[in-house]
C-alpha positions as CSV (number, residue, x, y, z in Angstrom):
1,X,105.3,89.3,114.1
2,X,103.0,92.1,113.2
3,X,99.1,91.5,112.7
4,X,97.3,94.5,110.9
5,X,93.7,95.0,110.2
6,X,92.1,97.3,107.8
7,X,88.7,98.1,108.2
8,X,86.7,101.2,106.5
9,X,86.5,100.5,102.7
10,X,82.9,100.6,101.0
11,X,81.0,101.8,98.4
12,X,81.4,105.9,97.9
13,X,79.9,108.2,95.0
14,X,82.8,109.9,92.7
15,X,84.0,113.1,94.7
16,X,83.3,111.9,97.7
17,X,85.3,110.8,101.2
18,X,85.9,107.7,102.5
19,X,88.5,106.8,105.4
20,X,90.6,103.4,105.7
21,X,92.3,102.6,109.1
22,X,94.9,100.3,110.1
23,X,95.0,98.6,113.4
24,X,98.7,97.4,114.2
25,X,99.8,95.0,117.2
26,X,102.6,92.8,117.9
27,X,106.2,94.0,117.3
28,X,105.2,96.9,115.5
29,X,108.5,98.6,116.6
30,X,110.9,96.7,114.5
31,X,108.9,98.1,111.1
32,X,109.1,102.0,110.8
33,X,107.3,102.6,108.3
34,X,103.1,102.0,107.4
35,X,102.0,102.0,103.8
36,X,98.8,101.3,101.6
37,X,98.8,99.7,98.8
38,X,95.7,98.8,95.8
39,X,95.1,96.4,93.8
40,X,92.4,97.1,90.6
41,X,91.3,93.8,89.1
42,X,93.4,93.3,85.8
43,X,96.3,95.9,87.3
44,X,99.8,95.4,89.0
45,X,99.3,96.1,92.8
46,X,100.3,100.0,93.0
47,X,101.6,102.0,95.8
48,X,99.1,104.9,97.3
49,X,101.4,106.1,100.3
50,X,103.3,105.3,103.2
51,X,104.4,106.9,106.8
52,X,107.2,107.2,108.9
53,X,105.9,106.4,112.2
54,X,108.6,107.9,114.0
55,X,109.0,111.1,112.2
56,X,105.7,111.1,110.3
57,X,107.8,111.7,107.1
58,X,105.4,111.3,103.9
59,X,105.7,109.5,100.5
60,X,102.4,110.1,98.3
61,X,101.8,108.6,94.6
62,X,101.6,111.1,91.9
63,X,98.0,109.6,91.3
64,X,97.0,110.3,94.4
65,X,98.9,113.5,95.7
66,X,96.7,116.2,96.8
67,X,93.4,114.1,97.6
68,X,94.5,111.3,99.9
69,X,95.9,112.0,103.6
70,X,98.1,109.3,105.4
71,X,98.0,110.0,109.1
72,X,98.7,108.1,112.4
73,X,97.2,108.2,115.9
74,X,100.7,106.2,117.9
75,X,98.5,105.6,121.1
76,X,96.1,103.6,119.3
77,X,99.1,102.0,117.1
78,X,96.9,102.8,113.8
79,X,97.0,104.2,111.0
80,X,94.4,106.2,108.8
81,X,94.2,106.7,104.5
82,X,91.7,109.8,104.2
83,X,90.7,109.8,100.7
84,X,89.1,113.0,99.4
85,X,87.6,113.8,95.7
86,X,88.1,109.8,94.9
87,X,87.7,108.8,91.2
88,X,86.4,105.5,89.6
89,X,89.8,104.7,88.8
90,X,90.6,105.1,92.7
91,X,88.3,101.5,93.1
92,X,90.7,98.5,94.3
93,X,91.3,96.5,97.3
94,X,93.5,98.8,99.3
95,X,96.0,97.0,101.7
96,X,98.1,98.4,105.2
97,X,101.7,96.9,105.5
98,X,104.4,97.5,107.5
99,X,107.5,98.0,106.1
100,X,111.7,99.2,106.9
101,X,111.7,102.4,105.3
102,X,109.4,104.5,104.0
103,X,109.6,104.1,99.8
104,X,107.6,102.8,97.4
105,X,108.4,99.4,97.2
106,X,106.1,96.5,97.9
107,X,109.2,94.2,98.8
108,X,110.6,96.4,101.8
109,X,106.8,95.8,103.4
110,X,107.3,92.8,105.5
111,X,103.6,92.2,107.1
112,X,100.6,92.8,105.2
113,X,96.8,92.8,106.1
114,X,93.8,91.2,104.5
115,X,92.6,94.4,102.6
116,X,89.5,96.1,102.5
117,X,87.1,96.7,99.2
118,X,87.3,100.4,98.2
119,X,84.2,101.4,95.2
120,X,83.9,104.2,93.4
121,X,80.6,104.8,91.4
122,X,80.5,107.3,88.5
């Protein structure tokens, strides 16, 4: 089992930062890869970006290429979203998961945390 926690989300001003992290424990080993995931109200849940946590190979949305940063710090298991220049439209419940292999699809994440309320005023 994997547990993961997101913390970090809030209420930001369009343009501005904001940083989501990921606290992964238990047998984080057997998943390889870390994504985030959002979900708008009234939209399908979309992919943001995911990790290789071995190689630190990168996979980045087209709507979010260039302003968000997926990093991880492997001594501390956790893994950081830095959004930069975020947009109304960037407001949803942003989730961690942890996955097989680092792609795009919400079915090759196996755990899943609880998600954390990301707001973007205009």
């Amino acid at each position: 089992q994997v547990q993961l926690i997101e913390s970090g989300g809030g209420l930001v001003q369009a343009g501005g930062p904001l940083i989501l992290s990921c606290a992964a424990s238990g047998r984080i080993f057997s998943n390889i890869a870390m994504g985030w995931f959002r979900h708008a109200p009234g939209k399908e849940r979309e992919f943001v970006t995911t990790i290789n946590w071995s190689d630190g190979n990168t996979l980045y949305a087209d709507s979010v290429k260039g302003r968000f940063t997926i990093t991880t710090d492997n001594a501390k298991n956790t893994v950081f979203l830095q959004m930069n220049s975020l947009k109304p439209e960037d407001t949803a419940v942003y989730y961690c998961a942890a996955g097989r292999l680092t792609l795009a699809y919400a079915s090759l994440y196996d755990y899943w945390g609880q998600g954390t309320q990301v707001t973007v005023s205009s």
